[in-house]
Structures are given as C-alpha cells and as structure tokens.
N, C-alpha and C positions, 0 to 999 in steps of 0.2 A: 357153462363152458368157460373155461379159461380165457383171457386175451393172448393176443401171440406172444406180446413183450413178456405177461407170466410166466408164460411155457417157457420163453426164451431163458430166464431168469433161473429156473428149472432144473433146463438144461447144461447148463454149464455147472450148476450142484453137482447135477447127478451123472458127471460125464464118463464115470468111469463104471459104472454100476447098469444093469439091467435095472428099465424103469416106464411101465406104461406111458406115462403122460411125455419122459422126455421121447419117444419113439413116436411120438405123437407130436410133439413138435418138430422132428425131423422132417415127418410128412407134411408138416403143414409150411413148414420155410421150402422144401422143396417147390412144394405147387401148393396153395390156399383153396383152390377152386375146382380140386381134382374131388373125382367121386369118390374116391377112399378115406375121404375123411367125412368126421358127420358135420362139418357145416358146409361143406359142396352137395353133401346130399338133401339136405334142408333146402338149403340154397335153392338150389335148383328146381327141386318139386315144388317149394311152395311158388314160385313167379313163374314157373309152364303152367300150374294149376289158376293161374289170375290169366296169363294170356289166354290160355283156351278156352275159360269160361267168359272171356269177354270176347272172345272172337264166338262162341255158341250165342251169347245174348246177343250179339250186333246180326248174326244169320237168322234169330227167332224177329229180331227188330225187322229185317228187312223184307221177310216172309211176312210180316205183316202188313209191309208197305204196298206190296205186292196186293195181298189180298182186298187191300184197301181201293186198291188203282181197278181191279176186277170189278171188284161190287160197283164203283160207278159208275164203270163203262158198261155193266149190265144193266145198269137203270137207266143209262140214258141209251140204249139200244131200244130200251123195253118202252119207248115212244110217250113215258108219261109226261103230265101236266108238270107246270111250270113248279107248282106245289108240292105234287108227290115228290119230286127231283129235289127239290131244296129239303124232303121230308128227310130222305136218304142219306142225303150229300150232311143232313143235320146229324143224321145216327152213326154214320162211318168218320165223324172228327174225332170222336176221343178216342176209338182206335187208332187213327192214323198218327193223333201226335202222344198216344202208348206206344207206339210202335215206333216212331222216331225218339222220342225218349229212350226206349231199351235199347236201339241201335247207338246213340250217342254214349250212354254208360257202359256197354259193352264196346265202343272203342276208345271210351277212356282208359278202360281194363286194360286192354291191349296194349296202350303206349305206356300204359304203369309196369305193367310186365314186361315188357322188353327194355326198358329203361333202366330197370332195377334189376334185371334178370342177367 
C-alpha cells in the first residue's frame, strides 16, 4: 500500500481526472482510521484479534488457577499425611505456574492490543 505523502503526491497529479488511488487518498486524509479504507480495516481486525486472544489465554490462565486452588483444598480436606499433601501440592506446581504464565502472556496480549489498537 501506498504512504499517504504518495497518495498525496498523486493526488494533486491527478486532480482533474477520475482516478482510483487519488479517491483513495481523499478517504484516507478525510479519516485514516475509518473502516472504509483497507488499513482501518487491517488495523483494526488485526489488534481486537491480539486483545481477545489474550484476554481468552489470561481467562484459560485463570481457570487454571482456579482449578489449581481446588485440587488442594481437596487434598487437604481429604485429611492426608504430611507426605501425601506435599505429594499433591508437588504435582499441582507446574500447573499452577502454566497457568500463571498463560495468564501473564495473555495480559500481555491485552495491553499490546489496546496500545497499538
């Protein structure tokens, strides 16, 4: 795609003639970021498609937290030994810090996308 100064350059050529691309700089000096051009529509889809998907990893992150905080409040309801607990509490870490990890990357997602969005 063209730079705008291109277009602008263009434009003033071709000011007296029908001419795609100057019609196309009209609309982009009017509004740059409107939908009717194709880099408002780029634009836009590609960084809602980064926020969403990182606000989905930071809800799959937190659902895992969740499930993590479950499992050992069920083990330690379930009245075991000092050992079995520390067995559990051993097997539910890599989930718990997978699951703070994808929460973390998914709201990195999120302030990349609305940052750049």
């Amino acid at each position: 795609m063209l730079s705008h100064r291109a277009i602008c350059r263009i434009h003033r050529r071709c000011s007296g003639r029908k001419h795609p691309i100057r019609d196309q700089a009209c609309a982009i000096r009017s509004d740059p970021l409107s939908a009717g051009t194709v880099y408002g529509q780029l634009r836009g889809t590609m960084f809602e498609f980064i926020t969403w998907g990182g606000a989905a990893l930071s809800l799959a992150g937190l659902v895992g937290l969740i499930w993590c905080i479950f499992r050992v409040m069920k083990a330690r309801k379930a009245g075991l030994s000092d050992d079995d607990l520390r067995a559990v509490v051993q097997g539910v870490l890599p989930w718990n810090l997978g699951s703070l990890f994808l929460s973390v990357i998914g709201l990195m997602l999120v302030i990349l996308g609305i940052s750049f969005g």
